[in-house]
C-alpha positions in Angstrom: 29.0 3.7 1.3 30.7 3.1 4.9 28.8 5.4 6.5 26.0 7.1 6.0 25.7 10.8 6.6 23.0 12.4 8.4 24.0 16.3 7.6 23.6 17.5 11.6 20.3 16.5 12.0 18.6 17.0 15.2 15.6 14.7 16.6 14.1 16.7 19.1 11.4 17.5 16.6 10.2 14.3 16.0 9.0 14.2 19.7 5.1 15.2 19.7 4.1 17.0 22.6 1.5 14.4 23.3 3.7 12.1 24.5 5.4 13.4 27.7 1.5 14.0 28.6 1.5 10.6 27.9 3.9 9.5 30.3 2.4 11.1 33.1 -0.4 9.4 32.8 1.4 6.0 32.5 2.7 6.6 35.6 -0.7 7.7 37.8 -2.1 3.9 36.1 1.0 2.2 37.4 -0.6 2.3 40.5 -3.2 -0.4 40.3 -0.8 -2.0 37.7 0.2 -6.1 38.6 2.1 -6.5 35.5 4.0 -4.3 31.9 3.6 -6.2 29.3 5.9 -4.3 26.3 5.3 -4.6 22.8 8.6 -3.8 20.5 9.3 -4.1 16.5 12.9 -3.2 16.8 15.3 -5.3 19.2 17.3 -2.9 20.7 16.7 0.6 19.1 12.2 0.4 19.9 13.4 -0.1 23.5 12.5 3.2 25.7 14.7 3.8 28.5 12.2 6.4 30.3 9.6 3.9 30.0 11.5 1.3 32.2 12.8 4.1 34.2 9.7 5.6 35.2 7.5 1.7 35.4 10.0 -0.3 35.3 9.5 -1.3 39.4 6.7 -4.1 38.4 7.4 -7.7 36.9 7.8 -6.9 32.8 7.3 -9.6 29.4 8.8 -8.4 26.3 6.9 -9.2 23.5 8.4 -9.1 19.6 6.2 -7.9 17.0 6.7 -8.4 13.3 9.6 -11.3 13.5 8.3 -13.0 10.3 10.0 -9.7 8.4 13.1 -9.8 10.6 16.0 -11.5 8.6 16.8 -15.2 10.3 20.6 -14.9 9.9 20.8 -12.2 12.7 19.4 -12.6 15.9 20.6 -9.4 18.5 17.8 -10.4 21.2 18.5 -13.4 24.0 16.9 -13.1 27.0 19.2 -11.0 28.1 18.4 -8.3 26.0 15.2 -7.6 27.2 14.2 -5.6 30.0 16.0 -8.0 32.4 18.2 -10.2 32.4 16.2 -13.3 33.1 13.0 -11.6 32.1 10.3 -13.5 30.0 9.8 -12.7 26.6 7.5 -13.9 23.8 7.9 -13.5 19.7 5.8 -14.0 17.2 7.2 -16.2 14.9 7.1 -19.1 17.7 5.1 -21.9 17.2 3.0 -21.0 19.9 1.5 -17.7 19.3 1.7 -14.3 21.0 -2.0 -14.3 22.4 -1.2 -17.7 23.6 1.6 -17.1 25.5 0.9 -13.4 27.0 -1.5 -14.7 29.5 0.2 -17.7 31.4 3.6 -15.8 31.0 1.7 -12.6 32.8 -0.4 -14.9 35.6 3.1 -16.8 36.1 5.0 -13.4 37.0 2.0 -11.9 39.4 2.0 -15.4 41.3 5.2 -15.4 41.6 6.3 -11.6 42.9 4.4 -9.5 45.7 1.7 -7.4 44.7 1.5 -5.1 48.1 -1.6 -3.1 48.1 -3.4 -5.1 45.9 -2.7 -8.3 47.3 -6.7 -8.8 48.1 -7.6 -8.5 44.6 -8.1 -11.8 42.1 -7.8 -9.4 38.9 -4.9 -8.9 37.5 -4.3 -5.2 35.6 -1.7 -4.9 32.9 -0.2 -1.7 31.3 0.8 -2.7 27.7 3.8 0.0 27.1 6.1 0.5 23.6 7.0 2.8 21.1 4.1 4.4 18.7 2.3 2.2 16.2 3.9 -1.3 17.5 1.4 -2.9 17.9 0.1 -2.5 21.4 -3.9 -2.0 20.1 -3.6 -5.1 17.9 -2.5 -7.6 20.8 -4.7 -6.5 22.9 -7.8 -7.3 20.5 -6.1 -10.4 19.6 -6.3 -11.7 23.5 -10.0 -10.5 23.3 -10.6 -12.7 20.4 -8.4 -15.8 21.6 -10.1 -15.3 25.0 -13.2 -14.2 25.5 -14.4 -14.7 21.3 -15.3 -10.8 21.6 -14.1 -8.0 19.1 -12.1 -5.4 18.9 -12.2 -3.0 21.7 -9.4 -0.8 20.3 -8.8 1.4 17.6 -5.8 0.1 15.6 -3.7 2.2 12.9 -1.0 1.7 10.5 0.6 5.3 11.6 1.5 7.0 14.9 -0.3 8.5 17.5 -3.5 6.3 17.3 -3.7 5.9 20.9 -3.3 9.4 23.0 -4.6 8.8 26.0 -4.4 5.8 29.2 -8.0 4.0 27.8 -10.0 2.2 30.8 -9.3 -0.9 31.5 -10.0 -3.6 28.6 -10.9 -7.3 30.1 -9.0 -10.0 28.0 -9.8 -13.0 30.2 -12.0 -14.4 32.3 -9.8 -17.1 34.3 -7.4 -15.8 35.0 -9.7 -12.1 35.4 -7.3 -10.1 33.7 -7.4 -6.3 32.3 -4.9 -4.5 30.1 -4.6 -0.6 29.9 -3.9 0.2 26.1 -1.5 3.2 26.2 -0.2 6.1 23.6 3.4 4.9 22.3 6.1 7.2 23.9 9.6 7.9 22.3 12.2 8.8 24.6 12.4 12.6 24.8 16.2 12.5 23.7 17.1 9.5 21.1 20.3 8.2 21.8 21.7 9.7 18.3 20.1 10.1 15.0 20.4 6.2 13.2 18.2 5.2 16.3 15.6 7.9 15.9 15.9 6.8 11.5 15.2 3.0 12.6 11.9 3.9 14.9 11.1 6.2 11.8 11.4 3.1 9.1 9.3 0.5 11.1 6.3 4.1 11.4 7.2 4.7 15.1 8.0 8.7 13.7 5.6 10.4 11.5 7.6 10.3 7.7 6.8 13.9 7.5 8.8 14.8 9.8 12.1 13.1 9.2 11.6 13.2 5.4 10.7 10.4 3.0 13.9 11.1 1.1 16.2 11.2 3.6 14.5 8.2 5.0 14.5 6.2 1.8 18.5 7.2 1.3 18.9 5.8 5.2 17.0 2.1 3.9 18.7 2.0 0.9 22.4 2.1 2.6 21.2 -0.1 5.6 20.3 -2.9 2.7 23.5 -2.3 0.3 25.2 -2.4 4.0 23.7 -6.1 4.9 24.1 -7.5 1.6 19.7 -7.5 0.8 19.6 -7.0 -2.3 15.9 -8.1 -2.8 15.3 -4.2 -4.2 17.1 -4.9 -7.7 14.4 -7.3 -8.1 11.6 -6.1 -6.9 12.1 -3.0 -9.4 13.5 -4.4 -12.2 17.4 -2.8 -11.8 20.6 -4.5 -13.7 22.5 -4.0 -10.4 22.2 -2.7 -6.7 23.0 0.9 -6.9 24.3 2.9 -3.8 22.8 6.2 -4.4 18.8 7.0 -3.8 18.3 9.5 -7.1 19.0 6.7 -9.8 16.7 4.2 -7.6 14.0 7.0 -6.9 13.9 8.0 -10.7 13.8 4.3 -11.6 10.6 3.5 -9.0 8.7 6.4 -10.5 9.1 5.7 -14.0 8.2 1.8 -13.0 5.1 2.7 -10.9 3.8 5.8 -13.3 4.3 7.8 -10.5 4.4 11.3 -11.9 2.6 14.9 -10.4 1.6 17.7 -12.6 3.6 20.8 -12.6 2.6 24.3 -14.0 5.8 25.9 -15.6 5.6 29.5 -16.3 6.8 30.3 -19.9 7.4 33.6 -22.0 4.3 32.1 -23.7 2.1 31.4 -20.9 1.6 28.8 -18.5 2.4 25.1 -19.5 1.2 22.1 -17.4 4.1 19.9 -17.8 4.4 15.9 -16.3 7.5 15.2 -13.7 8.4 12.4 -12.2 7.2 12.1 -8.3 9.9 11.7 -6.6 8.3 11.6 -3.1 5.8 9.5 -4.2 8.6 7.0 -4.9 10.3 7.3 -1.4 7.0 6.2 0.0 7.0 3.3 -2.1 10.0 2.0 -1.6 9.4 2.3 1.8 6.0 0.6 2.2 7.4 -1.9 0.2 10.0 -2.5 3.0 7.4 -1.9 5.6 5.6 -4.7 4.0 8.6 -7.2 3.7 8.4 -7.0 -0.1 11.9 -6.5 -0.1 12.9 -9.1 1.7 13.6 -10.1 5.7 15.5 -7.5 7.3 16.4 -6.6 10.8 18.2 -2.8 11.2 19.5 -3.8 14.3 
C-alpha cells in the first residue's frame, strides 16, 4: 500500500478528561520549578506543543526513552529537534546512561540561567513533563536508585494514565539537592492529524481501546511493509510479507491457539462452537512490536 487509509477518523476521543486537569496543575507547579526535564519515546510525533507552550519559559533537557528498539539506520532527532535549538538532550542508548547524565545536564542549565524568585534557594525543583506511559515514573526511580541507593517512590505502569495527579516533590540527590515533580502524561488536546495520534497509540501513549487493536495492528503492519522490516514473516512463521492485516491476524491466532468460544444458535439448540480470536491476535502482534520482537523500528 502507498498510503494507508484512516476511514475519517477523528481523535478528539482519545483525549481523557483527566488531562487538561492535568495541565493546570503543571502549570500552578511551574512556579517553584528551576528546570523541565521531558521524557519522549517518539522523536517528533511524542512531542507536545501545549506542554512547551504553557512551561516552556524555563531551561528544558530532552530525554529519549526506548532507543535500543528505535531502528539505527534512521535517525530524525539532532539537537535541533528538540525543544530548542541548542537545547541539551540525553538518550538512552549512550554509553553513559540516562540517570547519569540527567543530573549534571540539569545543575549545568540552573547555573547557567537566572532563577528570579528563587535565586536564594540551593535546591533545585524539576517538573519531569511527556506524553502518557513514557517513562517519566521509571526515571525518576532510576535517579533515586543511582543517587541516593533508595527505591522506588513512584508507581510505574506499562499502560496510560498511571500518574493523574502533580505528586510532591521526590528528592533524587543529595549534592546537588535536587527534587523532581512526577507529572500525569498530557496529549495535546488536538493531534496534529490522525498518523500522529496512531504513533502515540502504538508506543501505549493512547489506551488501545479506544483507537482499536485492529485498526491499530493494520496501521503497524503498513508502517513495517512501508520501511522494508520485515522481521514479522519470521517471527510468525509466514512464506512472505503480506500487505493486508486479515491473512496475518488469521495466521497469529492459529500460531498462538488463540481462539474464544462462541455460542451459535441453531434450529437444534445452542452449539458452543471455537473461533479464532482475532483481537486477541492484534494485541499480539502489537506487544510483540512493543517489545522489539519484531525488530528495531522508529515510526518517525
Amino acid at each position: 500500500r502507498e498510503r494507508f487509509d484512516f476511514g475519517g477518523r477523528d481523535v478528539a476521543s482519545w483525549f481523557p478528561r483527566h488531562m487538561a486537569k492535568g495541565l493546570r496543575q503543571m502549570r500552578l507547579a511551574l512556579r517553584r520549578a528551576d528546570c523541565l526535564v521531558e521524557r519522549r519515546h517518539i522523536p517528533l510525533s511524542g512531542r507536545n506543543p501545549a506542554l512547551l507552550e504553557a512551561l516552556g519559559i524555563r531551561p528544558h533537557v530532552l530525554v529519549l526513552n526506548k532507543m535500543d528498539l528505535a531502528d539505527p539506520r534512521r535517525q530524525p532527532v539532532s539537537a535541533g529537534a528538540g525543544p530548542g535549538a541548542g537545547q541539551p538532550w540525553a538518550q538512552s542508548d549512550s554509553p553513559v546512561p540516562v540517570a547519569l547524565q540527567v543530573v549534571p545536564m540539569v545543575a549545568r542549565l540552573v547555573a547557567d540561567g537566572p532563577r528570579y524568585h528563587r535565586a536564594e534557594s540551593s535546591e533545585h525543583n524539576i517538573l519531569v513533563i511527556g506524553v502518557p506511559n513514557v517513562g517519566k515514573s521509571s526515571l525518576i526511580n532510576s535517579l533515586r536508585r543511582l543517587h541516593l541507593k533508595k527505591g522506588k517512590a513512584t508507581a510505574v505502569g506499562g499502560e496510560p494514565g498511571i500518574t493523574k495527579a502533580v505528586l510532591s516533590r521526590i528528592q533524587v540527590c543529595e549534592k546537588p539537592l535536587m527534587y523532581l515533580v512526577d507529572t500525569p502524561g498530557v496529549l495535546p488536546p488536538r493531534l496534529g492529524d490522525v498518523e500522529t495520534g496512531m504513533k502515540l497509540a502504538l508506543c501505549g501513549a493512547i489506551h488501545d481501546h479506544l483507537v482499536g487493536e485492529d485498526v491499530m495492528a493494520d496501521y503497524l503492519l503498513y508502517t513495517l511493509n512501508k520501511q522494508q522490516q520485515f522481521g514479522y514473516v519470521q517471527r510468525y512463521g509466514l512464506g512472505q510479507p503480506c500487505d493486508h492485516i486479515e491473512p496475518l491476524l488469521k495466521h497469529v491466532a492459529l500460531t498462538q491457539g488463540r481462539t474464544q468460544k462462541v455460542k451459535v444458535l441453531t434450529g437444534t439448540g445452542n452449539v458452543n462452537m471455537m473461533m479464532l480470536n482475532y483481537p486477541a491476535a492484534a494485541y499480539e502482534f502489537l506487544r510483540d512490536f512493543r517489545a522489539g520482537r519484531l525488530g528495531r523500528v522508529t515510526l518517525d
